[in-house]
C-alpha positions as CSV (number, residue, x, y, z in Angstrom):
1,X,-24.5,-5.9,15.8
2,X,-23.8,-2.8,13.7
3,X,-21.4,-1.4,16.0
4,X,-19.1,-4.3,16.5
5,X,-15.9,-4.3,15.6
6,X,-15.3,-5.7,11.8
7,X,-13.2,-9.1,11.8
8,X,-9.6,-9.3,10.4
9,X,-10.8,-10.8,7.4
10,X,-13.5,-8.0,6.8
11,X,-11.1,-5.2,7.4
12,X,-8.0,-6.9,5.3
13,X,-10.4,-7.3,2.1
14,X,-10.9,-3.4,2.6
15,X,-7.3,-3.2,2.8
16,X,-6.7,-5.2,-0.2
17,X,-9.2,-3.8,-2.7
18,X,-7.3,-0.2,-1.6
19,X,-4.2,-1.3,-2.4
20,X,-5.5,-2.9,-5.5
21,X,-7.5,0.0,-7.0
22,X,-3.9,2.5,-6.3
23,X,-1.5,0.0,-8.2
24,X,-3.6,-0.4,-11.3
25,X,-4.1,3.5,-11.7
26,X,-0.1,3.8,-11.0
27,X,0.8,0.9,-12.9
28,X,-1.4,2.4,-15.9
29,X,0.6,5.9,-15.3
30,X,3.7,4.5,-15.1
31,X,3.2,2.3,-18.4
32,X,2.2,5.3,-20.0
33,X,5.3,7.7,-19.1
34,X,7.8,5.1,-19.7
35,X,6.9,4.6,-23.2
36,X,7.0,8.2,-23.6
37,X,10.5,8.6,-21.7
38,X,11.8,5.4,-23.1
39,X,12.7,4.7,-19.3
40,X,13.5,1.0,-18.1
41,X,13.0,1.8,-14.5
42,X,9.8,3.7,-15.2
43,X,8.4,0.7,-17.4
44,X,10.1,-1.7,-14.4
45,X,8.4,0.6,-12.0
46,X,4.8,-0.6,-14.2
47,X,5.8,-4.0,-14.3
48,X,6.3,-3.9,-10.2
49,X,2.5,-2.0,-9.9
50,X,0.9,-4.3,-12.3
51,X,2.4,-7.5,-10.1
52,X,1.0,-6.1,-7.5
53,X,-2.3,-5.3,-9.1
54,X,-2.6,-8.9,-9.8
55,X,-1.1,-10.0,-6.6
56,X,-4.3,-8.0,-4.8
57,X,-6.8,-10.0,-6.9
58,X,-5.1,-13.2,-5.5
59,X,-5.6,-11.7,-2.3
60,X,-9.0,-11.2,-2.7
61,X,-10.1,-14.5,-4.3
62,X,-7.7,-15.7,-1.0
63,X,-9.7,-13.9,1.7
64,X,-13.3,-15.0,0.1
65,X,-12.9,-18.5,-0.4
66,X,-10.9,-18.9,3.1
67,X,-14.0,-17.6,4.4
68,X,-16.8,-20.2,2.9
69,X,-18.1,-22.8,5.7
70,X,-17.2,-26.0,6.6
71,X,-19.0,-28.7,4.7
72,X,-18.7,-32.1,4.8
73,X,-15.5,-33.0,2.4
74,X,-13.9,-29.8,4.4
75,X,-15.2,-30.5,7.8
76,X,-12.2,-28.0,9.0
77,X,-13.4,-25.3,6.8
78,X,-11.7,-23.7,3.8
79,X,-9.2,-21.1,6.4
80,X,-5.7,-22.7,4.4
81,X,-6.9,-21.9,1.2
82,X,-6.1,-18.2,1.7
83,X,-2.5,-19.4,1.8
84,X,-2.7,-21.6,-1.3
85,X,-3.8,-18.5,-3.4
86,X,-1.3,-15.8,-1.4
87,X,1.4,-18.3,-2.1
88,X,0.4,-18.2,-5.8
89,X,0.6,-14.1,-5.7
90,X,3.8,-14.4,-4.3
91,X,5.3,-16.6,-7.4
92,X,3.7,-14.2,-9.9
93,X,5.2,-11.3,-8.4
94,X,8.4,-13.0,-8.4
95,X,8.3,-14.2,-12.1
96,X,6.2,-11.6,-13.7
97,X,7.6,-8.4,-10.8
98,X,11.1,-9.7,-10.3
99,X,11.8,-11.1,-13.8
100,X,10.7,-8.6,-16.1
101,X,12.4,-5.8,-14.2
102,X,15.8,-7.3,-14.0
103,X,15.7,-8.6,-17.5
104,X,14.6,-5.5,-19.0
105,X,17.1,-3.7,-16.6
106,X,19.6,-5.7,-18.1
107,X,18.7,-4.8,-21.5
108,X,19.0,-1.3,-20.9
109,X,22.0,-1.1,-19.6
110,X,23.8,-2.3,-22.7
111,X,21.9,0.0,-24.9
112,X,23.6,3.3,-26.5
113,X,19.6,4.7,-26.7
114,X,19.8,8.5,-26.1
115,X,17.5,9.5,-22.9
116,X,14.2,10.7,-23.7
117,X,12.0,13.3,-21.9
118,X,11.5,12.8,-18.2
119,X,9.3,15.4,-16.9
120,X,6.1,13.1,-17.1
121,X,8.3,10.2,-15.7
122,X,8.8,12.5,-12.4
123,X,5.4,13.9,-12.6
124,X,4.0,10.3,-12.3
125,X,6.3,9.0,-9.3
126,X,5.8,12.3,-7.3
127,X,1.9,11.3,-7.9
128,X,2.2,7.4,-7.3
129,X,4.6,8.0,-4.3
130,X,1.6,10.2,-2.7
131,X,-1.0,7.0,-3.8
132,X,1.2,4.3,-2.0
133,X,1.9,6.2,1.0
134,X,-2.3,6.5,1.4
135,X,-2.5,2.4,1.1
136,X,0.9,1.9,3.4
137,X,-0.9,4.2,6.1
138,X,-4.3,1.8,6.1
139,X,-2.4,-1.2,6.0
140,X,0.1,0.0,8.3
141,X,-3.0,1.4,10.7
142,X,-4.1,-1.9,10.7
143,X,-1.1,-3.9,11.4
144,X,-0.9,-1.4,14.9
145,X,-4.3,-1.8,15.9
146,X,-4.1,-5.6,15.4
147,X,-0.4,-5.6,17.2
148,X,-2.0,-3.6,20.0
149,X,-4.8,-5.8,20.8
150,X,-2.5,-9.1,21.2
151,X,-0.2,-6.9,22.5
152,X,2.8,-7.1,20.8
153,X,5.3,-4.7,18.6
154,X,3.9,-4.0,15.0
155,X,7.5,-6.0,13.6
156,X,6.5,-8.9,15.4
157,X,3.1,-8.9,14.8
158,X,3.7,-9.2,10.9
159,X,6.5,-11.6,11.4
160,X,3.9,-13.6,13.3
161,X,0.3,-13.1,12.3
162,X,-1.5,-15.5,10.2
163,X,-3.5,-12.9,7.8
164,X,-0.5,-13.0,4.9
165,X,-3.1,-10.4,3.0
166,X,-2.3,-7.8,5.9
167,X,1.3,-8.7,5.4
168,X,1.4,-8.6,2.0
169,X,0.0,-5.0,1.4
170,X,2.3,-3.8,3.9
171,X,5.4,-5.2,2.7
172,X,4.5,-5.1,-1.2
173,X,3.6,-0.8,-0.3
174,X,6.7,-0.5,1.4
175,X,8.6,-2.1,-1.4
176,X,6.9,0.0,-3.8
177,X,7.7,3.5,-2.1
178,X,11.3,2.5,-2.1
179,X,11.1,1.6,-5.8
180,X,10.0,5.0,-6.8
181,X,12.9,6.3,-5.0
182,X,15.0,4.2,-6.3
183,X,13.4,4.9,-10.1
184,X,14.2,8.3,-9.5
185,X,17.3,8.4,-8.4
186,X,18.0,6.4,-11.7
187,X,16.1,9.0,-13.7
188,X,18.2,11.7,-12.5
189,X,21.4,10.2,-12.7
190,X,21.2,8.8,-16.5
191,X,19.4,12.5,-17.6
192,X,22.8,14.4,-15.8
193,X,25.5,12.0,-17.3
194,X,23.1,10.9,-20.6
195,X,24.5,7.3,-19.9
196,X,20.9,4.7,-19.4
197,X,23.4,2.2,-17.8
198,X,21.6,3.9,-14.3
199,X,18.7,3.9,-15.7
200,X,19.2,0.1,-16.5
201,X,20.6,-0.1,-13.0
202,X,17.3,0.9,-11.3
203,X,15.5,-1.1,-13.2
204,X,17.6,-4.5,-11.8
205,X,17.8,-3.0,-8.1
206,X,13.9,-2.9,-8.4
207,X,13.7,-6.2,-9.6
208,X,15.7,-7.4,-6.8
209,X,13.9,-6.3,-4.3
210,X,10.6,-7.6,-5.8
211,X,12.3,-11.1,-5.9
212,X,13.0,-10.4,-2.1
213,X,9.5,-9.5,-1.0
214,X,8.1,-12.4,-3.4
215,X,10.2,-15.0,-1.4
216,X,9.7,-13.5,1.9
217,X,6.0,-14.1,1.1
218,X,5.8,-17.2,-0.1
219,X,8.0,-19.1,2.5
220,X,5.5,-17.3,5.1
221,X,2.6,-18.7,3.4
222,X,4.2,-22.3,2.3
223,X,4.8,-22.6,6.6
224,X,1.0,-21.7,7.1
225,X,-0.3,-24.2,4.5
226,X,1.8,-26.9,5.9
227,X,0.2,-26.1,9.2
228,X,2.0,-23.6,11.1
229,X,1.8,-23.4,15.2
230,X,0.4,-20.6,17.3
231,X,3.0,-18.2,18.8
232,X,4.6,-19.8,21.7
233,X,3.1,-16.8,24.1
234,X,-0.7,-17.8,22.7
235,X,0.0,-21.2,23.3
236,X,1.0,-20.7,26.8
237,X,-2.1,-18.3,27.8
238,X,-4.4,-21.5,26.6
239,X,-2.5,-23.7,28.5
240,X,-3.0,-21.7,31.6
241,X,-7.1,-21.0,30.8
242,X,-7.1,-24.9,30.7
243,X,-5.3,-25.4,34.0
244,X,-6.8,-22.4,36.0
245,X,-10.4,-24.9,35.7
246,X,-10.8,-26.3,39.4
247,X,-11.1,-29.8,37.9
248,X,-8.3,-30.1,35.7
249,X,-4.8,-31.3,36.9
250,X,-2.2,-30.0,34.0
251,X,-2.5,-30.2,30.3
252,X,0.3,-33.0,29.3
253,X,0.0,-32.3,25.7
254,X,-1.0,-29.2,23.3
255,X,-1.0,-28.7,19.6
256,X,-2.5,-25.6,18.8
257,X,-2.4,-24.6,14.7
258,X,-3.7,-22.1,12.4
259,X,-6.2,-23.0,10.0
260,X,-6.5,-19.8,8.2
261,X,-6.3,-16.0,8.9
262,X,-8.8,-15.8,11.9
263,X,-9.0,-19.6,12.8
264,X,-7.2,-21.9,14.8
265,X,-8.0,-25.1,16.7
266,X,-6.8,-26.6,19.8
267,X,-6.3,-30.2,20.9
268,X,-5.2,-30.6,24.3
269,X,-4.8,-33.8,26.2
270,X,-5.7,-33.1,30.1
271,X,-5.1,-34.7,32.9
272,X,-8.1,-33.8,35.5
273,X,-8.4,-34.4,38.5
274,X,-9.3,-38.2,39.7
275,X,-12.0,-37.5,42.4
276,X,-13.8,-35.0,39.4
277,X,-16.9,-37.2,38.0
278,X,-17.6,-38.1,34.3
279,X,-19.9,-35.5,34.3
280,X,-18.1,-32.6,35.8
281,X,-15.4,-33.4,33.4
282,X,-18.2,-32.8,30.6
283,X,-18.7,-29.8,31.9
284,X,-15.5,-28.7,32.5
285,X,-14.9,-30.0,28.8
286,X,-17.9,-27.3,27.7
287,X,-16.8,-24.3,29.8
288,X,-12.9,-24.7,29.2
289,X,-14.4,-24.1,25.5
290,X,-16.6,-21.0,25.9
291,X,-14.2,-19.2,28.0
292,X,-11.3,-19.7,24.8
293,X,-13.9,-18.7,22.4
294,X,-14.7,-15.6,25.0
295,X,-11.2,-14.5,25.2
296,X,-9.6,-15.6,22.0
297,X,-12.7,-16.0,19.1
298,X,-10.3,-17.1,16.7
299,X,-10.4,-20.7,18.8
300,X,-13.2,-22.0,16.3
301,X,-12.2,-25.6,16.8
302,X,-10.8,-27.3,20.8
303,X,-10.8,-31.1,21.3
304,X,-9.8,-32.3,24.7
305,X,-8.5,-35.7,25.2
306,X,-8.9,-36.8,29.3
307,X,-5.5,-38.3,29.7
308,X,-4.4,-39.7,32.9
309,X,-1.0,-38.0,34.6
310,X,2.2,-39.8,35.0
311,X,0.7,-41.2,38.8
312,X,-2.3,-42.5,37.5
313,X,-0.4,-44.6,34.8
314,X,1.8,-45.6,36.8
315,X,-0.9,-47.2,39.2
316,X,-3.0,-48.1,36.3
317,X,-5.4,-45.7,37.3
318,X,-7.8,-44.8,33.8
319,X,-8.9,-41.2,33.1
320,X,-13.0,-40.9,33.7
321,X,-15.1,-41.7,31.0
């Protein structure tokens, strides 16, 4: 319908090709005013938009091949390999981000170079400091509309959520905006004292915190690709759509993990109840499904497995077939 709601997926590309577009015009402006300054942290400050240009391409290819269908070599679909290629943006912003910026930092610092013009240097961080606060906002917009429908503090929504994309924009803008200041404030001190040692300094602080974000990122998406579980408060709310069904007993047994950004699958083993017929527990079996899918669509996969309760084993009682 055209006035339904657009997935997580849909809306995180739109987030994502934002960001993208913002950080190659900065990172272009940046390159261009450090050469002219002779700044480290302005020409870190490129480096750092550039890894993130690069880093949103990642994204991108992540969130369009994560979306293809289920074939038959990938009966499970293709949800993980969004984390395989957001694990890969997260080691090129380390190396190519992190790297660069302290090395280079580094480098300045022990240099007697005398500090250059940095009116176009300021020009251009006042300008990209307006352009990241416009992606933050979208990204940050949509980590509280998400947080709000599962009902849940934005912090531990992104700790928790399963679209890395979303995360990434939002801590990789963040990081940015405190880079600029941080640029600055190493800009101003080295023009007042004529020393580039803060200059250099910036520059290494930058690269730091790049290294940070870079690692925070890619141990969230190694856990995903591994196969990460559902939040323990989702995993509950199944667990009681399963048992409120007339026909079922208790659920002895759930595993419930994500297999991409807006998929997960459920396999429960029940326990229904022994009077309940083969065929009611078909149909229980078919509307246990549809009412998950109803309430949470990102269920695209439950297996139930009729497993008799500790009684019935104990008695040798079998589960129907």
């Amino acid at each position: 319908m055209t006035d339904a709601p657009p997935t997580v997926s849909e809306e995180s590309v739109g987030t994502v090709v934002l960001a993208g577009a913002m950080n190659l015009a900065i990172a272009v402006a940046k390159a261009v005013a450090g050469l002219i300054s002779g700044s480290s942290a302005m020409l870190s400050e490129a480096a750092h938009s550039l890894a993130d240009t690069a880093t949103e391409v990642f994204l991108y290819v992540a969130l369009r091949r994560s979306g293809k269908p289920a074939s038959r070599r990938h009966p499970l679909g293709y949800g993980r390999e969004a984390y395989f290629w957001a694990f890969i943006a997260a080691a090129f912003t380390f190396i190519a981000g992190g790297g660069f910026s302290i090395g280079h930092g580094i480098q300045e610092m022990g240099s007697d170079h005398e500090p250059g013009d940095y009116v176009i240097s300021y020009a251009v961080l006042a300008i990209s400091f307006v352009l990241e606060t416009i992606s933050l906002i979208r990204g940050i917009r949509q980590t509280r509309d998400e947080a709000r429908r599962w009902r849940t503090g934005m912090r531990r929504f992104l700790k928790l959520t399963p679209d890395t994309s979303l995360k990434a924009v939002v801590l990789e803008d963040s990081a940015a905006l405190a880079g600029l200041v941080i640029a600055a404030a190493g800009l101003a001190l080295t023009e007042i004292t004529g020393s580039p040692v803060y200059d250099g300094a910036a520059s290494v602080v930058i690269g730091l915190m790049l290294i940070g974000v870079a690692v925070t990122l890619a141990v969230a998406n190694m856990s995903l690709l591994v196969g990460q579980t559902v939040p323990a408060s989702l995993r509950k709310m199944i667990i009681g759509e399963l048992e409120a069904l007339p026909e079922v007993e208790g659920v002895r047994e759930l595993v419930a993990v994500h297999l991409g950004p807006a998929e997960v699958l459920v396999a429960a083993k029940v326990d229904f109840v022994d009077s309940v017929t083969a065929g009611r527990v078909e149909r229980a079996a078919d509307a246990a499904e549809k009412r998950l899918r109803a309430r949470y669509p990102s269920i695209t996969y439950l297996f139930l497995d009729p497993t008799p309760g500790p009684a019935a084993k104990e008695t040798g009682a079998a589960s129907p077939d």
